[in-house]
C-alpha positions as CSV (number, residue, x, y, z in Angstrom):
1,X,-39.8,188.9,88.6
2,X,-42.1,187.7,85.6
3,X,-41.7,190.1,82.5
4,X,-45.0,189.1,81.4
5,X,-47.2,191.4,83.3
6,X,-44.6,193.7,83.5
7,X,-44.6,193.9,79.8
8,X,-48.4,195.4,80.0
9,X,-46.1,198.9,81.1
10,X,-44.6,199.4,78.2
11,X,-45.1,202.8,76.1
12,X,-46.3,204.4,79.8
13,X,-45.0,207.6,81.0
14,X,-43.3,206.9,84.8
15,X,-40.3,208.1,86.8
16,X,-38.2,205.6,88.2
17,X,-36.0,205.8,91.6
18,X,-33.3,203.7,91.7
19,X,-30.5,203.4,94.7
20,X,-27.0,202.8,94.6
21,X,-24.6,204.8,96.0
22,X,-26.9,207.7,96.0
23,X,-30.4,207.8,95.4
24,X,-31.4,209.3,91.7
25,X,-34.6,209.9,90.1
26,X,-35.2,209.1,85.9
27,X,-38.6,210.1,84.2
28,X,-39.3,209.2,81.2
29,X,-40.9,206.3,78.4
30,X,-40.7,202.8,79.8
31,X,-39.6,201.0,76.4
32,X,-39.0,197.2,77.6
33,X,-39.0,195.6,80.9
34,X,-37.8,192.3,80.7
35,X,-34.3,189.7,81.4
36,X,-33.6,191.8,85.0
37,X,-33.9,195.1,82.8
38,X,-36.0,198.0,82.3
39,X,-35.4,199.9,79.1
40,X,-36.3,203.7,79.0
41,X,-36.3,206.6,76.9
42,X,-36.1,210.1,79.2
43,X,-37.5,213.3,78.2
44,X,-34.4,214.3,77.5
45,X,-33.8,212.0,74.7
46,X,-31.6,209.5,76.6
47,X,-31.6,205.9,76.2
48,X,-30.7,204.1,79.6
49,X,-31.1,200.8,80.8
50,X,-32.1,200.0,84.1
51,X,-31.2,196.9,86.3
52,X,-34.1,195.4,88.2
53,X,-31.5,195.2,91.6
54,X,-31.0,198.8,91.5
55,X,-34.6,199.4,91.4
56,X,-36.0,201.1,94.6
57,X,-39.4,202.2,93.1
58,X,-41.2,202.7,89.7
59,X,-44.0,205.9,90.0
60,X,-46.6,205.8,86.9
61,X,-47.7,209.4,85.9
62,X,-50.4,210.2,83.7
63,X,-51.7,206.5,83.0
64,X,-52.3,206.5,79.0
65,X,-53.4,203.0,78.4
66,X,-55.5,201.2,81.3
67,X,-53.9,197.3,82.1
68,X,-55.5,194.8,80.5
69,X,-57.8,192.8,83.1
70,X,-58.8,189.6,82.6
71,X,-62.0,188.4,80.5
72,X,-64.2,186.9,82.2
73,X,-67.3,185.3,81.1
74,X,-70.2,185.4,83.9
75,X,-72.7,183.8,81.9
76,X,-72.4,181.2,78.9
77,X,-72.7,182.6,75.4
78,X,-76.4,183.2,74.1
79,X,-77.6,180.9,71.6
80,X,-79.3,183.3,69.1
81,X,-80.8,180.6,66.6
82,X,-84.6,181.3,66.0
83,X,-86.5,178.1,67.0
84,X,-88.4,176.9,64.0
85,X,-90.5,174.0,65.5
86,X,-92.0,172.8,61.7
87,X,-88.4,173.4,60.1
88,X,-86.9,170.9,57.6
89,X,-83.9,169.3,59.0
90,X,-81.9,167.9,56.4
């Protein structure tokens, strides 16, 4: 997995699902998700660290901060210079 875009989480609220010998359900503050890890804070306070294998399924809730799209320029940047036709030039 590339951390990058995962990155682009962090700080989001989100309950995580994870499967090893029993299925088991965290929610809390995504904190870091990157090197086959994601970091979180629960509600409860809790620090835990998550390995990407055990991972069965990451739910966002209440989406504070949008993920950043890409910028895209449709049309070239305006040239707003006022034509002078009888202007010096030096």
């Amino acid at each position: 997995m590339d951390a990058s875009w995962l990155e682009s989480f962090k700080g989001q609220h989100c309950t995580v699902l994870t499967i090893t010998e029993n299925e088991r359900s965290d929610t809390g503050t995504l904190v870091r998700v990157a090197d086959g890890w994601l970091q979180m804070i629960k509600d409860n306070g809790e620090m835990i660290l998550i390995p990407w294998s055990a991972i069965r399924q990451v739910k966002m809730l209440d989406m504070t901060q949008t993920v950043p799209s890409l910028d895209r320029r449709t049309l070239p940047p305006l040239d707003t210079h006022i034509y002078e036709p009888n202007a010096q030039t030096l």
